[in-house]
TORDRENDO-923653 format. One record per residue: x, y, z of N, C-alpha, C in turn; residue in three letters; residue number from 1. Coordinates in Angstrom, 3 decimals. Example, Ala and Ser with C-alpha at 12.3 -4.5 7.8 and 13.67 -1.06 7.14 Angstrom:
<rs>
R        n.u        n.v        n.w       ca.u       ca.v       ca.w        c.u        c.v        c.w   residuo   num
R     13.190     -5.690      7.800     12.300     -4.500      7.800     13.200     -3.300      7.800       ala     1
R     12.850     -2.250      7.080     13.670     -1.060      7.140     12.900      0.030      7.870       ser     2
</rs>
This chain:
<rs>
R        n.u        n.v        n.w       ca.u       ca.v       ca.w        c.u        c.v        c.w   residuo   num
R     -5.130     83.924    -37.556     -4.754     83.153    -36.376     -3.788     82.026    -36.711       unk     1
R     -3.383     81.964    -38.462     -2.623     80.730    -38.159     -0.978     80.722    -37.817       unk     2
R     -0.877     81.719    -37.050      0.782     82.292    -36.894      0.347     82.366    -34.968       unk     3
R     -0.579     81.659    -34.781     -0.582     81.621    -33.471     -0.058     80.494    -32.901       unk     4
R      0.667     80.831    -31.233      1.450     79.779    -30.894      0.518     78.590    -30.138       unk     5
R      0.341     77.524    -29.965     -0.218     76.239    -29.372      0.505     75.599    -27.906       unk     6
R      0.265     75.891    -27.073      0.305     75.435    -25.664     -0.425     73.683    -24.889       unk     7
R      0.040     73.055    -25.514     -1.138     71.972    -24.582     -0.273     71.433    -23.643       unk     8
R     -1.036     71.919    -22.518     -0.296     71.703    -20.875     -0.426     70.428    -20.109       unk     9
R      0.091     70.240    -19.382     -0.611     69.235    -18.711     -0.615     66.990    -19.265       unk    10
R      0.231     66.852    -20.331      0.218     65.855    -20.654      0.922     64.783    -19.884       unk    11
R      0.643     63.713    -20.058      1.009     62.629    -19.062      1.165     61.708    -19.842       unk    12
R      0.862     60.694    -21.076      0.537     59.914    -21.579      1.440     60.100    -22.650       unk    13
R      2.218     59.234    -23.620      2.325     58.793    -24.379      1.385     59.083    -25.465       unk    14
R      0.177     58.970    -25.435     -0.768     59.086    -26.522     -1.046     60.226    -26.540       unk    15
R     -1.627     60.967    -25.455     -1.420     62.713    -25.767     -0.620     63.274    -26.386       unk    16
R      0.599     62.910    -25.887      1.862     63.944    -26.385      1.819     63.864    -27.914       unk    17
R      1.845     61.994    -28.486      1.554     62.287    -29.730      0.243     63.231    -30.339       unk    18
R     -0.398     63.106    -30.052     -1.917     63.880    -30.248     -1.501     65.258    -30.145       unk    19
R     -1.085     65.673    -29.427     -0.524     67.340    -29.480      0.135     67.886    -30.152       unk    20
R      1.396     66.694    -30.357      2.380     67.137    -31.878      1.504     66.915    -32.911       unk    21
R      0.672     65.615    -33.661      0.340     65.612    -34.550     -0.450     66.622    -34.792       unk    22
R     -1.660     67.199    -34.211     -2.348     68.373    -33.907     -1.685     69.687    -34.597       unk    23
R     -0.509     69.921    -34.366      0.593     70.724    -34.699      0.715     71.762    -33.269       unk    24
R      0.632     71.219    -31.871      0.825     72.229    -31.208      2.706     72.452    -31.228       unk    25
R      2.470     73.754    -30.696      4.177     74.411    -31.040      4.250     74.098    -29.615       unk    26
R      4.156     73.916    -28.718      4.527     73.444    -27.381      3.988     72.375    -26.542       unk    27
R      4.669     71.440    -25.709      3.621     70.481    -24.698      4.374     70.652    -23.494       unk    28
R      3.287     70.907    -22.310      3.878     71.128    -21.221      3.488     69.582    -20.279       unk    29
R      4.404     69.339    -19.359      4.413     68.609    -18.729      4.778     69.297    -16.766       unk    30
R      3.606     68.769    -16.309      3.798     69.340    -14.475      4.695     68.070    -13.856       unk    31
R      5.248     69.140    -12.963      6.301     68.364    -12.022      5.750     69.232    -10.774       unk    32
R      4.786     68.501    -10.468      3.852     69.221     -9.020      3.252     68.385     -8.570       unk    33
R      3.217     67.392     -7.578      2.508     66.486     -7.029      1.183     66.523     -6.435       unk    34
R      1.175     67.943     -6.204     -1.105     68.386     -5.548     -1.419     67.908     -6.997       unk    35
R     -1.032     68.527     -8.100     -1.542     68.065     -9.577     -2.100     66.921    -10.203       unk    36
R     -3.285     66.378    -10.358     -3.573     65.608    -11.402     -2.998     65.366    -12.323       unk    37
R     -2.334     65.897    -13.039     -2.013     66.403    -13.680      0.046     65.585    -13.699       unk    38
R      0.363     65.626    -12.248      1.780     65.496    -12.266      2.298     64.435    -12.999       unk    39
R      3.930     64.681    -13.654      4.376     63.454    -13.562      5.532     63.493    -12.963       unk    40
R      6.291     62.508    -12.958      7.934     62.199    -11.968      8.710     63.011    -13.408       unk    41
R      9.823     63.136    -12.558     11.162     63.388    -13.445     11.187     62.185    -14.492       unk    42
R     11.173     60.653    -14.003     11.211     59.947    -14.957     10.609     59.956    -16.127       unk    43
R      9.192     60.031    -15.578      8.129     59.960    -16.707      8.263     61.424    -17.707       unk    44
R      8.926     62.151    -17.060      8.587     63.466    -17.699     10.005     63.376    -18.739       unk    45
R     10.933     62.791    -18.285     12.194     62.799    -19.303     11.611     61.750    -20.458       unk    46
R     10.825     60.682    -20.594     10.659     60.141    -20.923      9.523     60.242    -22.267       unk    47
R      8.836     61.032    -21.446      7.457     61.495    -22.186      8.717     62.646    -23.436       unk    48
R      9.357     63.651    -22.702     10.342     63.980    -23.510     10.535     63.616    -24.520       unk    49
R     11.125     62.578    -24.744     11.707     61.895    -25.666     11.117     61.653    -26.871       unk    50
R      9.732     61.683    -26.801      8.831     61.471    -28.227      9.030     62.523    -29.120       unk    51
R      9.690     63.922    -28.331      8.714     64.914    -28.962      9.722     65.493    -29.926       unk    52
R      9.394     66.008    -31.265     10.466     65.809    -32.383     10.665     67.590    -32.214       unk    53
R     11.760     67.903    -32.479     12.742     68.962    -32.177     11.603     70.494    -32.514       unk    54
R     10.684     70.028    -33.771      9.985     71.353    -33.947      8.855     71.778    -33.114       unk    55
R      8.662     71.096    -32.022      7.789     71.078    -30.891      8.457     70.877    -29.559       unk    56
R      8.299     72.035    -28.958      9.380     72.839    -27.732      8.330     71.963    -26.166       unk    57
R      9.317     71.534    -25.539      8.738     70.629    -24.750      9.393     72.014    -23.005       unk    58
R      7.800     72.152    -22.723      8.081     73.431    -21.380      7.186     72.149    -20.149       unk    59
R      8.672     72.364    -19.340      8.334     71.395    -17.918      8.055     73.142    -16.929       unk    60
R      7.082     72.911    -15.987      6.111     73.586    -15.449      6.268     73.084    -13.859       unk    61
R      6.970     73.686    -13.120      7.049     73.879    -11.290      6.371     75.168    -10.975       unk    62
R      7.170     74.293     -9.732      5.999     75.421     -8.898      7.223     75.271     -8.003       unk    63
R      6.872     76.692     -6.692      7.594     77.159     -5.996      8.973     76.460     -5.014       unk    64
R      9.892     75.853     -6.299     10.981     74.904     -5.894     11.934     75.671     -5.711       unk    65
R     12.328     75.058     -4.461     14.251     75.863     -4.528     15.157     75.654     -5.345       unk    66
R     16.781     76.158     -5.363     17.238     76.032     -6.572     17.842     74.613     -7.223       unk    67
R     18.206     74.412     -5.789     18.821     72.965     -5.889     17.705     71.799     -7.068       unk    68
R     16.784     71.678     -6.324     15.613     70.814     -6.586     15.856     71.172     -8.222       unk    69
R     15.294     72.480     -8.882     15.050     72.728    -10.148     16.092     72.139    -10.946       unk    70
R     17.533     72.823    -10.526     18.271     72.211    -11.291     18.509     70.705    -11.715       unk    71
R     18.039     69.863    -10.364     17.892     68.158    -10.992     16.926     67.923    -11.624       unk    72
R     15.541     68.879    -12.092     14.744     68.928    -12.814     14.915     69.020    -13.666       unk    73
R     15.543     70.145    -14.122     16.207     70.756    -15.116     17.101     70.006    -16.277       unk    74
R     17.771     69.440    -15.196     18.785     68.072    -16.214     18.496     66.898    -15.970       unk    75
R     17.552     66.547    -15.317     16.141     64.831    -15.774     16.027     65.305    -16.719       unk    76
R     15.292     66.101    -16.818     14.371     66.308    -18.348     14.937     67.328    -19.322       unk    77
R     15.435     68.097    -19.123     16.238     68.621    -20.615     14.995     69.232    -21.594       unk    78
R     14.343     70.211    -21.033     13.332     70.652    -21.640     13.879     72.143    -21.819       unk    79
R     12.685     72.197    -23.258     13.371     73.972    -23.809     12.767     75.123    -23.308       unk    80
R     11.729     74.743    -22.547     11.278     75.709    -21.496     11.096     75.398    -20.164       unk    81
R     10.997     76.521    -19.316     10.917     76.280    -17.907      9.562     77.088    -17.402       unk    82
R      8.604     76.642    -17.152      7.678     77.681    -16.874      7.051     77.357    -15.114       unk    83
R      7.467     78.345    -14.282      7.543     78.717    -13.042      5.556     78.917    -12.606       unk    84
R      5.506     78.412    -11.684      3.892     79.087    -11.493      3.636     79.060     -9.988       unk    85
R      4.502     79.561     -9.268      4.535     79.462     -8.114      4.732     81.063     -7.420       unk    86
R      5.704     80.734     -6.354      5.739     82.566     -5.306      6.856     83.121     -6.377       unk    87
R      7.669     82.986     -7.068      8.733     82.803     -8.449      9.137     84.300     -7.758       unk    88
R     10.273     85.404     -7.656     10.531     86.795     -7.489     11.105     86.855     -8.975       unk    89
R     11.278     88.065     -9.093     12.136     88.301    -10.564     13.173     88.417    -10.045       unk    90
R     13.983     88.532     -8.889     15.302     88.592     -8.298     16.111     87.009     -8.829       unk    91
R     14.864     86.042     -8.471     15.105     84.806     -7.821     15.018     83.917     -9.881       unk    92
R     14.752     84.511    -10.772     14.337     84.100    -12.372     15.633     84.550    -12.389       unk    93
R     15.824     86.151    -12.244     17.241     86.769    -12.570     18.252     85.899    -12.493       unk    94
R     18.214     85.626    -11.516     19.701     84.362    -10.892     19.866     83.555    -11.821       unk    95
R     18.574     82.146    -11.658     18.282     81.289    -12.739     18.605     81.454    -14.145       unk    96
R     18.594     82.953    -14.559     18.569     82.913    -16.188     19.981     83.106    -16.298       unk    97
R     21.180     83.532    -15.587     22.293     83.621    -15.642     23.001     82.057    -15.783       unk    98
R     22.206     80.810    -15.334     22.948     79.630    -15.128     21.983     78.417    -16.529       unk    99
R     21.239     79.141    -17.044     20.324     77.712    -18.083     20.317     79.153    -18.991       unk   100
R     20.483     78.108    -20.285     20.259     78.440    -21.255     18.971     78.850    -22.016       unk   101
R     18.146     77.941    -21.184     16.797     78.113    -21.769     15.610     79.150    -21.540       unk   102
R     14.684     79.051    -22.218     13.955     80.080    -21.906     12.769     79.702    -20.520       unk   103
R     12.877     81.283    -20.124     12.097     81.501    -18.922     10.793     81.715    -19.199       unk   104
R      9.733     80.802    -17.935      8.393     81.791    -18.377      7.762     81.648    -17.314       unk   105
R      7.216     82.799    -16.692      6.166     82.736    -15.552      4.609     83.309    -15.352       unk   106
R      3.984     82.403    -15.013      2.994     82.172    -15.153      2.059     83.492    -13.932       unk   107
R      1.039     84.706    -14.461      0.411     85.506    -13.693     -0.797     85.551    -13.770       unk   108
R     -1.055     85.465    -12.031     -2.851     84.702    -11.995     -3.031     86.423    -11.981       unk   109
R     -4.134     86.535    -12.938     -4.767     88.286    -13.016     -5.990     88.152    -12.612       unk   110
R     -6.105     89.328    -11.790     -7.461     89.386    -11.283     -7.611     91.196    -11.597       unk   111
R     -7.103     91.965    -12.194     -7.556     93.501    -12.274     -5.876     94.145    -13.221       unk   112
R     -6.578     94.857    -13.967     -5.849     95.352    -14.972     -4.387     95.829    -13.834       unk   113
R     -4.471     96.134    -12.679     -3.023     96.481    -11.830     -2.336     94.828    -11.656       unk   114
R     -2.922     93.888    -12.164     -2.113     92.754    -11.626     -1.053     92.314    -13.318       unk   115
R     -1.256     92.997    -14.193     -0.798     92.997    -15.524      0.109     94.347    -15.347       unk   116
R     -0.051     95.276    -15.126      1.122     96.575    -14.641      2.121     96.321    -13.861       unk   117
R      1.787     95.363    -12.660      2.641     94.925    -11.371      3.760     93.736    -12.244       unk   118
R      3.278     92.607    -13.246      3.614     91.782    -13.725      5.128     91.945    -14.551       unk   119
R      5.386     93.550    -15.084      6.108     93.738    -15.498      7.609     93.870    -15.254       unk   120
R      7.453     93.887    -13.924      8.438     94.113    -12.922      9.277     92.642    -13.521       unk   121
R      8.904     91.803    -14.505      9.491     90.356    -14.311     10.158     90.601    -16.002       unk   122
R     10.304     91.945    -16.605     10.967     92.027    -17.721     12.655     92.060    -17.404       unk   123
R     13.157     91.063    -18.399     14.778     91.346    -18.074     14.704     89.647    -17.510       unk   124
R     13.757     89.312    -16.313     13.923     87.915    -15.431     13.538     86.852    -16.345       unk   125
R     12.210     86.862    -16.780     11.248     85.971    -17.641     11.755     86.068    -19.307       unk   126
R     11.367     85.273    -19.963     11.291     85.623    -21.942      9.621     85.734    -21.654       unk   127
R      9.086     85.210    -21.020      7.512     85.299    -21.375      6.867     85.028    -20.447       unk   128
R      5.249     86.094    -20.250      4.192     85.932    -19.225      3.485     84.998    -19.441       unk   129
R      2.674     84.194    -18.741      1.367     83.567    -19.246      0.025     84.104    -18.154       unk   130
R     -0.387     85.057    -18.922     -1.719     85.203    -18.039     -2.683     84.406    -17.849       unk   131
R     -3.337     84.006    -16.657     -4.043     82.843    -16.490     -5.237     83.616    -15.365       unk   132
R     -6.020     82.695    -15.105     -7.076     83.291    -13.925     -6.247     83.421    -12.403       unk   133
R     -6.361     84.436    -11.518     -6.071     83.697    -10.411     -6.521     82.698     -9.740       unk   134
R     -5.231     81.924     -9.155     -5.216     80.937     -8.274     -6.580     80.489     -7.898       unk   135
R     -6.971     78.978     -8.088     -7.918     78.546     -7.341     -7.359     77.543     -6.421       unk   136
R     -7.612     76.025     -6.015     -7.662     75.143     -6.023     -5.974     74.704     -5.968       unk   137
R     -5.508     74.785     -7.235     -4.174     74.922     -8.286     -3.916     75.502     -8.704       unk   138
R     -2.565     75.899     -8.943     -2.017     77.170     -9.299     -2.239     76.490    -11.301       unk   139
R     -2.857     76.668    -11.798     -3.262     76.602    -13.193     -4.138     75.609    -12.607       unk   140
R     -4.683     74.847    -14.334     -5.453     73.984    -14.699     -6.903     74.274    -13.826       unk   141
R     -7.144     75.320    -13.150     -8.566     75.167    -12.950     -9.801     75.475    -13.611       unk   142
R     -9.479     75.289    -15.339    -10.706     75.832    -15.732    -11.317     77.159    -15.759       unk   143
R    -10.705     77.981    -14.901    -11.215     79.657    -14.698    -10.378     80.464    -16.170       unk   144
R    -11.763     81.227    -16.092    -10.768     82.001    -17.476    -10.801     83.638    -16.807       unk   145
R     -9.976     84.367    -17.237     -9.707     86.111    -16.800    -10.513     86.727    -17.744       unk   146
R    -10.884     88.037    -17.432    -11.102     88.937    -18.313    -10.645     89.478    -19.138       unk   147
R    -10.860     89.140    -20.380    -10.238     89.030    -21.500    -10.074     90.832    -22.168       unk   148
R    -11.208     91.265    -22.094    -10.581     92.521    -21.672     -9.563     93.590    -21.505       unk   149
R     -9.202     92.630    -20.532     -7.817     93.506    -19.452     -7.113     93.595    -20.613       unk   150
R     -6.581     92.360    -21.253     -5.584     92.259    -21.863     -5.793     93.150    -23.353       unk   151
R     -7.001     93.360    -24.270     -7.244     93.717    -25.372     -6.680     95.401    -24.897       unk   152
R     -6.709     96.007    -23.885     -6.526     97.261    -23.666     -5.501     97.171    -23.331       unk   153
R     -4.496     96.248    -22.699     -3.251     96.341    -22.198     -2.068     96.579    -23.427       unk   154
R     -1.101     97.335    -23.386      0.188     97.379    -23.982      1.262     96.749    -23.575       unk   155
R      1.637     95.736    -23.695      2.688     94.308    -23.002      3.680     94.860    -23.874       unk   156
R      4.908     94.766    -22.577      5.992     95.343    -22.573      6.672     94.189    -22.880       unk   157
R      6.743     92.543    -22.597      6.662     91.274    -22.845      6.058     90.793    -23.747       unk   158
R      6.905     89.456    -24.185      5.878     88.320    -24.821      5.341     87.787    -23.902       unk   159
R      4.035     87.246    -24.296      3.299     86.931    -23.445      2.169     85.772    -23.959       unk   160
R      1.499     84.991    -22.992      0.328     83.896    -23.536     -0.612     84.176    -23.141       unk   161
R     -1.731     83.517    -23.377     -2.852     83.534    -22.674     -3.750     81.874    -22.620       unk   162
R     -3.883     81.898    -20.603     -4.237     80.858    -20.301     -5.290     81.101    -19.767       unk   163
R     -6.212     80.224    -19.008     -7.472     80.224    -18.357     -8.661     79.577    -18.827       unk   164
R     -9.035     78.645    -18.856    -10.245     78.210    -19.258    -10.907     78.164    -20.506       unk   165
R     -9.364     78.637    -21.611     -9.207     78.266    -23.126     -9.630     76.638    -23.391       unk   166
R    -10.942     76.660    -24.064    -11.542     75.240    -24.952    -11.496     75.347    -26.147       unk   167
R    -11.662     74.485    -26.918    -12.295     74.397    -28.005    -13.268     75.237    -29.139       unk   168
R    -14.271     75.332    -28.056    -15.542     76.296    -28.283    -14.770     77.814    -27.960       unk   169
R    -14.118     78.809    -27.222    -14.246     79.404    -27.319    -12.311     80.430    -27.601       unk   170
R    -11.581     79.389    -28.129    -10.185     79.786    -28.408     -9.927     80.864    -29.175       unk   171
R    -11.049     80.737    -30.802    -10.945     81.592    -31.814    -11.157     83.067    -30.835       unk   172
R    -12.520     83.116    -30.547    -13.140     84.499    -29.853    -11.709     85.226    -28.640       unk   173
R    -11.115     84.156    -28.000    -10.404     85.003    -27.030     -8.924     85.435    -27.942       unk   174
R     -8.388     84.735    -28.792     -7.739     84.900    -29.390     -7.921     86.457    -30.578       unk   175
R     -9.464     86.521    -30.915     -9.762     87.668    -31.801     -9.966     88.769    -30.639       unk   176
R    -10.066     88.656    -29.288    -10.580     89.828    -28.848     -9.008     90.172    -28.028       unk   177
R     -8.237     89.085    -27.504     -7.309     89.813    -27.049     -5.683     89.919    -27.929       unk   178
R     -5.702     89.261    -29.074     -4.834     89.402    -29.671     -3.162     88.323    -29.295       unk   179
R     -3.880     87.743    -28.399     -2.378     86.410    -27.876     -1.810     85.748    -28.893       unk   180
R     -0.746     86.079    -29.021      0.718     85.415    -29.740      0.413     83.981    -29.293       unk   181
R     -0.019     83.355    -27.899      0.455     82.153    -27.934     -0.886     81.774    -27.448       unk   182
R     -1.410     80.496    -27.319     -2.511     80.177    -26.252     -2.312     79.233    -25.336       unk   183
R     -2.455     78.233    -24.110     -2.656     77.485    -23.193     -3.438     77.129    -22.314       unk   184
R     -3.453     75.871    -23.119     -4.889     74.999    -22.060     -4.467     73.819    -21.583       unk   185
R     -5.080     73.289    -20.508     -5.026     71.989    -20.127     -6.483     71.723    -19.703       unk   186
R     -7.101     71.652    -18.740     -8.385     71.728    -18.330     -9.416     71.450    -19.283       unk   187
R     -9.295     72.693    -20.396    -10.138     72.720    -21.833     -9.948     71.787    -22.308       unk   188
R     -9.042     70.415    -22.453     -9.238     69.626    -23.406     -8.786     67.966    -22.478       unk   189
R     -9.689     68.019    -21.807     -9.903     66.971    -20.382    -11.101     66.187    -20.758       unk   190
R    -11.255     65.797    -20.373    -12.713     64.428    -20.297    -13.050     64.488    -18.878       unk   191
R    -12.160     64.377    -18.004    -12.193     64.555    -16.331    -10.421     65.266    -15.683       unk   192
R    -10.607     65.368    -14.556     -9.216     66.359    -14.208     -7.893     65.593    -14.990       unk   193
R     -7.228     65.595    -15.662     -5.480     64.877    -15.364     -6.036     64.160    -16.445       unk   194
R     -7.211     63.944    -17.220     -7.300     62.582    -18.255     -7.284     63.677    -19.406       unk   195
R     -6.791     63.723    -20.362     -6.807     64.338    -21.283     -7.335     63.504    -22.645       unk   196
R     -8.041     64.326    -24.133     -9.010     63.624    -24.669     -8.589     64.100    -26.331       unk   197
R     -8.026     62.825    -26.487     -7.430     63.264    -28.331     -7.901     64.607    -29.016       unk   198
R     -9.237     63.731    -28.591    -10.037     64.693    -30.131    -10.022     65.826    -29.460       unk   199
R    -10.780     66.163    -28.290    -10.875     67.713    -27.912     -8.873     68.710    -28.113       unk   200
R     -7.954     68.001    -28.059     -6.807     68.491    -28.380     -6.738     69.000    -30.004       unk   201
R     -7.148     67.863    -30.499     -6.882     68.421    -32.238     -8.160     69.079    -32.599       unk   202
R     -9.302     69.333    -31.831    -10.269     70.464    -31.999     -9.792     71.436    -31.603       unk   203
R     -8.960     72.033    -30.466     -8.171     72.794    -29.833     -7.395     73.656    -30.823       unk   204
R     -6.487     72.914    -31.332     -5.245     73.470    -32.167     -6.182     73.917    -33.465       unk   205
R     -6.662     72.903    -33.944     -7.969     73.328    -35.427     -8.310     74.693    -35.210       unk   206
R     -9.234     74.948    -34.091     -9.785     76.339    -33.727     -8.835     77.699    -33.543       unk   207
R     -7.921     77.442    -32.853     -6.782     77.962    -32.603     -6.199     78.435    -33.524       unk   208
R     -5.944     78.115    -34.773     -5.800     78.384    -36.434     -6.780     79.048    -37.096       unk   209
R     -8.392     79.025    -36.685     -9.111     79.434    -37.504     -9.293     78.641    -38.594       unk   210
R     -8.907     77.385    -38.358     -9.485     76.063    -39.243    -11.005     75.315    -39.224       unk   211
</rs>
């Protein structure tokens, strides 16, 4: 597991973000979604940016924005990923990936091995899936995890992650049973919604390694 990729979503703070790099996660995501606990502004999010040292890929995370909007997102913050978690079409990624350089990724709430078959339709649009639970509440961060399952039998035509209700306690196991290149949590390493908690982060990444 130690060639696995590190996802910690959801940061807001200054002190997290460090906590996530030091940790060694390979990615920190930051929401630009206002239902979110979780959200921050363009400001804060260019800002929070700024800590994060070049070998740790900083993915800003919308939801169902038009194009206009994204693109002032896009260049506030200057992030190396874009990860979509909204109504997203692969028509509508297609477009997008013709005008940014960066990499694409959209996020699929699975609820039955046909919602991972249907998903594919987004090869060519996306660089990468993130399977997550479906939709509760919020489109991510609710703590729900998928059937892990689906995915150990699935043949991904994509790179792909795996999100949902990934903690601490149980990262190694979903990681050994479904085989994910990358992992992502936010929820899992909370104290309460939107507050995120050092230590449970660098227990996160530890486990995540098989450390």
């Amino acid at each position: 597991m130690a060639n696995v990729e590190i996802k910690i979503c959801g940061l807001s703070t200054p002190e997290t973000v460090d906590a996530a790099v030091d940790a060694g996660a390979t990615h920190i995501g930051l929401v630009h979604y206002e239902p979110s606990p979780r959200h921050v502004s363009l400001e804060q999010a260019a800002a929070l940016r700024q800590r994060v040292p070049p070998r740790t890929k900083v993915v800003l995370l919308l939801v169902s924005m038009e194009a206009q909007p994204t693109a002032l997102a896009l260049d506030a913050v200057r992030p190396d990923v874009v990860q979509f978690h909204g109504r997203e079409t692969p028509e509508w990624l297609a477009l997008l990936k013709q005008h940014t350089p960066l990499e694409i990724w959209k996020a699929i709430g699975v609820k039955s091995a046909d919602s991972l078959t249907k998903a594919q339709r987004f090869k060519g649009a996306a660089d990468r899936l993130i399977y997550d639970a479906a939709a509760g509440a919020l489109p991510g961060g609710n703590g729900l995890a998928l059937d892990w399952s689906l995915l150990s039998a699935f043949r991904h035509e994509m790179p792909w992650g795996l999100a949902g209700g990934l903690t601490p306690g149980n990262v190694a196991e979903a990681i050994r049973t479904t085989g994910a290149p990358l992992v992502d949590t936010s929820s899992g390493v909370e104290s309460a919604p939107g507050v995120k908690d050092v230590d449970l982060i660098a227990a996160f990444c530890k486990a995540a390694r098989g450390l």
